[in-house]
N, C-alpha and C positions, 0 to 999 in steps of 0.2 A: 504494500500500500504506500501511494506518494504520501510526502506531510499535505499536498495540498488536501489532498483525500482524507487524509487523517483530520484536517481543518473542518473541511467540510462535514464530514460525520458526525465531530465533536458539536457543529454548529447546531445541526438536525435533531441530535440528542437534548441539547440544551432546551432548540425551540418546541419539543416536543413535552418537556418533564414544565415548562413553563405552562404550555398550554393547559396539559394533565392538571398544575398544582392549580389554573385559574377558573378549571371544571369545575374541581373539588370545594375551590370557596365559594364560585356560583352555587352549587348543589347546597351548599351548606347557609348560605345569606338570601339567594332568591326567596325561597319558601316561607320562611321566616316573614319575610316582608312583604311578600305576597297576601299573605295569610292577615298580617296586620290591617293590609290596605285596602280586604274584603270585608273585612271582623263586622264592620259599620254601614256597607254599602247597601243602598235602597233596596229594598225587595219589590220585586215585581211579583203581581199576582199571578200573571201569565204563564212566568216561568215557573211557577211553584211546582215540585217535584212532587206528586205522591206519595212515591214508592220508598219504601222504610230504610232507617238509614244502615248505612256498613253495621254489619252486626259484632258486637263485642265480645272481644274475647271470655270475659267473665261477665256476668250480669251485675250491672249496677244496683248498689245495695237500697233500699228504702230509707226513709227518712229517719232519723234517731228518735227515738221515745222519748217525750218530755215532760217531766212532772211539773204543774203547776200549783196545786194542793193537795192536802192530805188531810180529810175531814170525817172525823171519829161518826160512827152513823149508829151505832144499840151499842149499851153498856157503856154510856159516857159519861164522863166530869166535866166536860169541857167540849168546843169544837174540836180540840185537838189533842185533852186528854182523852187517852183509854186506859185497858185493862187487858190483861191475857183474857183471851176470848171474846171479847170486843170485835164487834164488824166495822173496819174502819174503809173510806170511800177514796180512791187515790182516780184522780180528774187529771189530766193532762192534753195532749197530742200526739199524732202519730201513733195511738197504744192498738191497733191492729195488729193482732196476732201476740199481744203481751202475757205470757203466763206466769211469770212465777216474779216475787219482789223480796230483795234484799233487805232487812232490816240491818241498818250499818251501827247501828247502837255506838258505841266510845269510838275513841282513836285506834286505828288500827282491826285486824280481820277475826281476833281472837272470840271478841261475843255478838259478831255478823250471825244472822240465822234468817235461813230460807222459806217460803211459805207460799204456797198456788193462790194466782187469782182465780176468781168465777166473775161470770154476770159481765164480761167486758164487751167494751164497743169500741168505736174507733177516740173516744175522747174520756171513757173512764170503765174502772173495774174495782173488785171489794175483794177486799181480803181479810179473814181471822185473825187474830195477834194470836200467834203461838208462843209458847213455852218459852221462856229464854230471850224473849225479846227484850231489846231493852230501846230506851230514850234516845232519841237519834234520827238523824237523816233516813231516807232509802233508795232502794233505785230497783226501778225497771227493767226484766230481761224479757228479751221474746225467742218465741220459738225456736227461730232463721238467725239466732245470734246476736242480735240486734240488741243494743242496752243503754240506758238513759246516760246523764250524768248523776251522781247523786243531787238530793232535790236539796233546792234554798229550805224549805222549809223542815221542820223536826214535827215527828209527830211523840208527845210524854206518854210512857206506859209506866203502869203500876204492872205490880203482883197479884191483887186482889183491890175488887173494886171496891173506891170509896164512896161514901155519900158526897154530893155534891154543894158547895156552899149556895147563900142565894141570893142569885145574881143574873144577869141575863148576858148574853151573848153572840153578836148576829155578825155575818161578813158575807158578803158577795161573795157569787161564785166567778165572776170574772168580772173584771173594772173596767171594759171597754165592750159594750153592744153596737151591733151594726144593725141597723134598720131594715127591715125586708132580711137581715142577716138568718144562716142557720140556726145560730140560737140565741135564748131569748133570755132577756134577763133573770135570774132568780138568786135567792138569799137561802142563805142556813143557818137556825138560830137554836139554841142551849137557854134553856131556863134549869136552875137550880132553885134547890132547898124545896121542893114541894111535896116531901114524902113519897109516900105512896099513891098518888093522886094525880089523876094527868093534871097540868098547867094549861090554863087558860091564858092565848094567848094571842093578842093582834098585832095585823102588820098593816100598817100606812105606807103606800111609796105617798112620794112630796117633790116635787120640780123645782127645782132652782130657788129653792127658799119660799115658797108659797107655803104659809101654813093648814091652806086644805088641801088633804091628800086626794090624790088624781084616781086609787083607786085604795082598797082597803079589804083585810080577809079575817074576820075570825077563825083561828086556830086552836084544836086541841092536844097536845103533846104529849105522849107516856112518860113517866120517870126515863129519865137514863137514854133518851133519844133525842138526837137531834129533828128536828124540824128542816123542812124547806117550802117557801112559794114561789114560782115562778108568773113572769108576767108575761101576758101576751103580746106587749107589746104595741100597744092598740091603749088611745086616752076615748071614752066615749063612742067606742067604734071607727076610732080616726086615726091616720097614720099621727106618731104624737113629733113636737116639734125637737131640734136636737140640744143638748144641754145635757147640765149636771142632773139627775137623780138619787135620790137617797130613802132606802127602805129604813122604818121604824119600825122595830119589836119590843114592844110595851106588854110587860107581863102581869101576872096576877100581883093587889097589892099585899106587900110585905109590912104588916104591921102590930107589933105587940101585941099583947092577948090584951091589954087595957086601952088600947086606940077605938076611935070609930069606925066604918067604912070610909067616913067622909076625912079622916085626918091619916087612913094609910097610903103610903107611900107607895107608888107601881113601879118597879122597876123597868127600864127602858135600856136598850141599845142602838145605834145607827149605824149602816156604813152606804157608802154612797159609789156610784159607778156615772159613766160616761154612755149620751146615745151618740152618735154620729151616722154620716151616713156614707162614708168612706171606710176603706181598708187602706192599711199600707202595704202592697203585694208580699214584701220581703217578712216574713213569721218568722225572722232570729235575728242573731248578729249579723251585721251590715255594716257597711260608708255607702255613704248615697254622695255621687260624683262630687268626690275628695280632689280630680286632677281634672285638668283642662279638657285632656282628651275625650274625659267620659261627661263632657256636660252637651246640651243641646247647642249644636251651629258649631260644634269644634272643625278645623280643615280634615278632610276625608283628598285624597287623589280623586279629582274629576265633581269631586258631591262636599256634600255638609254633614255631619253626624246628624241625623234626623229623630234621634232619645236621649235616653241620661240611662247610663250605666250606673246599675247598684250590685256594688262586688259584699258577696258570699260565699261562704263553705257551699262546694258543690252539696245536696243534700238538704238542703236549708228548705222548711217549705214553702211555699205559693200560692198566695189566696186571691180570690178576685178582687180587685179594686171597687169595681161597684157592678149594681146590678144590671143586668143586659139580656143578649141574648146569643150564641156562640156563630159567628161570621165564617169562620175559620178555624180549622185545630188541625195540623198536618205537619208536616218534614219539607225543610227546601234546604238548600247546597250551603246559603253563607247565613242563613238565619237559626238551621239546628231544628230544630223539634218547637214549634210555635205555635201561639193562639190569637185569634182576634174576635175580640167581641164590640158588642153594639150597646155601646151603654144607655139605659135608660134615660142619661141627662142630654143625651145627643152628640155624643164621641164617643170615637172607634179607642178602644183600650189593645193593644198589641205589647204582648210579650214573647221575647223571642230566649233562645239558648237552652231551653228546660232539658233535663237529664233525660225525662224518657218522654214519650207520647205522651200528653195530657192525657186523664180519662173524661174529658170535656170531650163534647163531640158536637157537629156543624147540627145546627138549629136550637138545642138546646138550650132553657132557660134558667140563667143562672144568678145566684144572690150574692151579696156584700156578704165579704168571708169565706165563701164556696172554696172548698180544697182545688187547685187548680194543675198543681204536681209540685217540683221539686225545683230549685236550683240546679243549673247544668253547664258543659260546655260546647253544647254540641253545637256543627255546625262551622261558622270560622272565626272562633270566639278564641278570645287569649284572654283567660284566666277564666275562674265559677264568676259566671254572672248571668243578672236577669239585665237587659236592653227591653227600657220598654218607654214604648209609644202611646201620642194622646194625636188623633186626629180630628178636625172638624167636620162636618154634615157637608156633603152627604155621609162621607166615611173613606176608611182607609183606600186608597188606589180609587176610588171610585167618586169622582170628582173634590174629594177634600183637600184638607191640607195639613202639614206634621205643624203639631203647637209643641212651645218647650213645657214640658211634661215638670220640669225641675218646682215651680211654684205650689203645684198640686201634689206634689210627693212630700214636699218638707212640711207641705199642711199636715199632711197624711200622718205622717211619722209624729209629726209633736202632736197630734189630738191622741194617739197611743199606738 
């Protein structure tokens, strides 16, 4: 071989391994940025793909079990005191398919003890206090592995039930109702000290400080049970206006054997809960567009960002924002597994990215709070997040237009 030859080869080798290494960082930077500069771009109706997406190696898990309270239901002292053998009422999310609860008693795993629920649904289930329980946090496991965190709240057990002192005791069961929502206001209340004898017992809701109650129930209560009323939701047969609410539980009066009727005392408790008529989609921990790019009108290649990114643990779940009717619910290439409804106030609600197919389906009529699926990324999304959209009338693709959605979420989020 000449050196010129040797020159030359050495040149072809170079321009060759040059070429190779400039493949390699294309292959490795295109996609990336490709990917980013889809993540946001407008969906068309037209092109919307049917057909279900790449199917996953493993199945995506369902959402985590979430205790919200733990409220003592026969054999009580308390809401929250019980006893061994006590049916105590454990309320949450997600508890579909929940069967058995940790009682986490002290620090550490030494006097943990296990115990089967019954009676469960997808938002609560009862369980016995056994043997060995002690005072303490719990948590939720389900069938499929699936398990809570331990809860905020402690439920107190004794050994052997006490009498209960006499007092009254009432708390909502959730401090945020949505209107038209799945469900509906109600309270849980404990009267103590009345022997053997049910307690007579009434409940006032009260609006916003009005001291006539909007509606009212006499109750009778056994020793040792808690109570509950729920409302319908409805002032006089009306949808009622939104504000604060507050139920009163006013018990039998408590007063010395030498008092009158008219000089004894009745013991009372209040707690008080929120109507609205919004949801905020995101059901956990959240940032609702923390950065430039996830806010509405950010630069997109060619387009605008047309939503507001709220970043979540994939898994997080998904309720409706308000009531409507189901537009759309399907799979497309750069939107992921998405839904569009028709909201009753006259805008199209679009959420894109969800982990798996809605179980919303096209026509369907659906409420404030309706489970609507999960946090996801599917699609051409970078990072768990829900993209979601507010359009005006007529509606989504269909002569409207994208509004910044960001006004109506931070409402959402601080009314609860």
């Amino acid at each position: 071989m000449t050196a010129a030859a040797h020159r030359g080869g050495g040149g072809s080798c170079a321009r060759i391994a040059r070429r190779a290494l400039g493949l390699l960082l294309a292959g490795l930077v295109l996609p990336v940025a490709v990917a980013h500069a889809q993540e946001a771009a407008p969906i068309d109706p037209a092109a919307t793909s049917t057909a279900p997406p790449p199917a996953a190696t493993t199945p995506a898990p369902g959402p985590r079990p979430y205790v919200t309270l733990i409220t003592c239901q026969v054999g009580c002292t308390g809401l929250n005191r019980a006893a061994v053998g006590s049916t105590v009422r454990i309320s949450g999310e997600a508890m579909d398919g929940a069967a058995t609860v940790r009682f986490l008693g002290g620090a550490g795993a030494k006097d943990d003890v296990t115990a089967p629920l019954a009676n469960g649904t997808a938002t609560t289930a009862d369980v016995v206090v056994p043997a060995k329980a002690r005072t303490g946090r719990i948590r939720i496991m389900s069938a499929d592995g699936r398990r809570s965190l331990a809860s905020r709240r402690t439920i107190q057990i004794r050994s052997a039930r006490a009498s209960a002192p006499a007092r009254v005791e009432a708390r909502v069961d959730q401090k945020t109702v949505f209107l038209d929502g799945p469900r509906k206001a109600s309270v849980s209340f404990f009267v103590g000290g009345t022997g053997g004898a049910p307690a007579a017992v009434r409940v006032d809701l009260l609006h916003d400080g009005d001291p006539t109650p909007v509606a009212s129930w006499p109750v009778e209560v056994p020793p040792g049970t808690v109570g509950n009323v729920a409302w319908d939701g409805t002032i006089a047969g009306a949808v009622p206006p939104e504000g604060r609410y507050v139920f009163k539980v006013t018990g039998p009066p408590a007063a010395p054997a030498a008092a009158t009727a008219a000089q004894a005392v009745a013991p009372a408790a209040s707690s008080a809960f929120l109507v609205v008529g919004h949801a905020f989609p995101v059901q956990g921990t959240h940032t609702l567009a923390t950065e430039p790019q996830q806010r509405f009108g950010a630069g997109r290649d060619g387009h605008v960002h047309q939503g507001v990114d709220v970043m979540a643990v994939c898994g997080t779940p998904l309720v409706v924002a308000r009531t409507g009717v189901v537009k759309l619910s399907t799979f497309q290439g750069a939107a992921g597994n998405y839904v569009v409804i028709a909201g009753d106030d006259g805008l199209d609600q679009v959420y894109m990215h969800l982990a798996q197919p809605s179980p919303l389906q096209k026509g369907q009529a659906v409420s404030t709070g309706q489970a609507l699926g999960v946090v996801g990324d599917t699609g051409d999304a970078v990072g768990c997040h829900l993209h979601f959209e507010l359009w005006s009338a007529p509606g989504w693709y269909t002569g409207g237009a994208p509004i910044d959605p960001y006004p109506a979420l931070a409402a959402w989020e601080a009314a609860g």
